[in-house]
N, C-alpha and C positions, 0 to 999 in steps of 0.2 A: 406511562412508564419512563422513567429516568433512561437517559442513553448516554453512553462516557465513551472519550476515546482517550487512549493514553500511548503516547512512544514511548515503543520501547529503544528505537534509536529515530534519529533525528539527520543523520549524515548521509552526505553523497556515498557512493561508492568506491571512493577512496579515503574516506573518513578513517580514523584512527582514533578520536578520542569519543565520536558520538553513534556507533558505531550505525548500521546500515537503517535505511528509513522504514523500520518495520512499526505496526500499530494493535495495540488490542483494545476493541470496542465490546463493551460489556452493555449488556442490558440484563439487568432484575440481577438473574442467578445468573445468566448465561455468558460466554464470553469469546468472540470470535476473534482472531487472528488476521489480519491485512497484513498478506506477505511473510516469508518466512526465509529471508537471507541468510547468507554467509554468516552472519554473527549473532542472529537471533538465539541459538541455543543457548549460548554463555548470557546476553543479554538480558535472557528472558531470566537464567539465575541468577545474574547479579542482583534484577529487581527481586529475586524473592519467590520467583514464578517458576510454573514448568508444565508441561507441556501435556501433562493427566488434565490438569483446569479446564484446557480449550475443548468448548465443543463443537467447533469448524475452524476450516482455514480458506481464506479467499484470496488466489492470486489474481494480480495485475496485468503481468509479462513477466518474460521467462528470463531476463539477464540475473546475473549471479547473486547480486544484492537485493532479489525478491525472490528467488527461488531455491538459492544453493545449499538452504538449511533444510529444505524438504528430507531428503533422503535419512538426516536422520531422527526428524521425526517419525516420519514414518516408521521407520527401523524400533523408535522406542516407544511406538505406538502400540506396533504387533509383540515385542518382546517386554517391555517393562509392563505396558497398562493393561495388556490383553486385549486390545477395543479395535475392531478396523475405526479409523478416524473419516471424518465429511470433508470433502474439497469442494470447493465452491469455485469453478473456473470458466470463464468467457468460453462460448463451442468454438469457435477456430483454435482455441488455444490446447486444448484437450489432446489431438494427436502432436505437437510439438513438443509439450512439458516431458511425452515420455519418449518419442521420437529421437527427441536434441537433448535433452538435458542429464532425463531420470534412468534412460536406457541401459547405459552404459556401466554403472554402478550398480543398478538393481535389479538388472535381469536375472534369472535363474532356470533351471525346467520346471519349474513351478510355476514361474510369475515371470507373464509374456506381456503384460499389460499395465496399466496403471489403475485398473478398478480390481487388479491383486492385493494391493496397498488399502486404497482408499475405496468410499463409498463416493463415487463422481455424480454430482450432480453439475452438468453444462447450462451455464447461463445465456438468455438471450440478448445478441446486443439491442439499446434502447427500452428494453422490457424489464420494468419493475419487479422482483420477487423479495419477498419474507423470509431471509435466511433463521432468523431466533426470532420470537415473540419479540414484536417492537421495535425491531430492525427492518428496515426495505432500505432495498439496494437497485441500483439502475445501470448499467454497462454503461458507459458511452467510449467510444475507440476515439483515440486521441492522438495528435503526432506526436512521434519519438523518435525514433531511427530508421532510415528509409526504407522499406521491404521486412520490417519488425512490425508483429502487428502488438499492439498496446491499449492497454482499457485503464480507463478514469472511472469514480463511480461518485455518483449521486444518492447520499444518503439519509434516508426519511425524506425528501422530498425538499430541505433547504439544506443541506449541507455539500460539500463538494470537494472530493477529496483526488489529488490529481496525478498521484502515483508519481510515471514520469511523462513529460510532454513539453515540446517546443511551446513558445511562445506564440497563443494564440489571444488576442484581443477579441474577435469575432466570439468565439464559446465566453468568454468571460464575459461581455456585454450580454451576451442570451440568456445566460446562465441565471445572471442579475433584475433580468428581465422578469424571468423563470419563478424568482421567489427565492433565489439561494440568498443566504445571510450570512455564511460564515466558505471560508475558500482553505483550505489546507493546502499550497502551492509548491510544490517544488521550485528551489532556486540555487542558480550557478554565481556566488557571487563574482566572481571573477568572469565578464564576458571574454570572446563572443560567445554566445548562446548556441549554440550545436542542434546541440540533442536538447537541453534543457531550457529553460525560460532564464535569461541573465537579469541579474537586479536593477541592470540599465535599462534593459526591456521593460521590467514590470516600472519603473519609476515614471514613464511615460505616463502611465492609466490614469484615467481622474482620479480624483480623490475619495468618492463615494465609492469607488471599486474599491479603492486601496486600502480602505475603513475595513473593508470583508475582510484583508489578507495575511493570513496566517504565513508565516514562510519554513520551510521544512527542506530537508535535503542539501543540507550546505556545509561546506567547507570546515577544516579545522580552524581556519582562522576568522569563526563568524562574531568572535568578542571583539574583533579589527572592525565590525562595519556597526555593531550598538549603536545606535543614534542616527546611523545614514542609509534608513530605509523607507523615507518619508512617513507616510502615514502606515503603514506595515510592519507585523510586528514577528519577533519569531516566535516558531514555536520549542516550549521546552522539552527535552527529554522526561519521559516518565510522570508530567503533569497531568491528569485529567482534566481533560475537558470536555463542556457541555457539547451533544447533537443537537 
């Protein structure tokens, strides 16, 4: 079975024109949701889409440009579609999303939880599961920000998709090791590198890494770096691409 993934944005979390790095992976009929930011709603209509389509969503971590667009999905889930919707989220992550993020907007005397909204299925970390027919998915916890806990995932078993995460050479060597072909990377063009992997970081990596690497989550000035990403290429907004 055919597997696509497509951004719906492409941008850091200050992006303005490519808006937040949100993705939908479709296989056959079905079509699941990576991440659901601050500007996935509009996003998701500009492409034409909306939010009846998805049938799950799989968070990363919980900062604002992967998670901030939940609440109203959800909201248009229970009142447009009639459907409780499927959340697909890492178990540590499960009491934080509604804890820190979703609490405060969608509490009610009705709905004390976040399996009010959704149908929660917690994922295990490093444990392979089958979210749609022909999709497997893998947690792996990855650096981001210090005392933030953060999941990358490994999808069908050669692709690797890296949400957000410092610059680690060790997992990308492994990874490669592993059978991955294809890297979906978050990049900060502009170092130093913080929280994200900087294009000077990733410029170090052989060149056989660099062949995998897709770059995603960058700047508005990413037509400034065309041509100066060695062997690394970006990725487009709203292109599908093969798993």
């Amino acid at each position: 079975m055919a597997v696509h993934i497509q951004m719906i944005g492409t941008g850091s979390a200050f992006a303005k024109r490519y808006d937040n790095n949100n993705a939908l992976i479709e296989t056959g009929s079905r079509t699941l949701l990576l991440d659901c930011g601050i500007t996935c709603p509009s996003a998701l209509y500009r492409l034409g889409r909306h939010f009846g389509e998805i049938d799950a969503v799989l968070i990363s971590h919980i900062h604002g440009d992967h998670v901030g667009g939940l609440e109203e999905y959800a909201y248009q889930m229970k009142y447009v579609y009639k459907r409780k919707p499927v959340l697909y989220v890492p178990a540590p992550l499960v009491a934080p999303l509604w804890e820190h993020t979703l609490k405060g907007g969608m509490e009610s005397e009705e709905a004390d939880s976040l399996t009010h909204y959704f149908d929660v299925y917690p994922l295990e970390e490093g444990e392979e599961s089958e979210l749609l027919p022909g999709l497997r998915v893998k947690p792996l916890r990855t650096r981001h920000v210090p005392g933030k806990i953060s999941f990358s995932y490994v999808i069908n078993g050669t692709f690797f998709y890296s949400a957000d995460m410092r610059f680690d050479p060790d997992l990308l060597e492994r990874l490669d090791r592993e059978g991955i072909r294809t890297i979906f990377h978050d990049c900060q063009l502009h170092p130093p590198g913080e929280v994200h992997a900087a294009l000077p970081e990733l410029l170090t990596l052989p060149e056989r890494l660099q062949e995998k690497i897709w770059l995603m989550h960058y700047g508005d000035d990413k037509e400034a770096f065309e041509g100066r990403t060695g062997r690394m290429r970006f990725v487009e907004p709203h292109v599908r691409y093969p798993i």
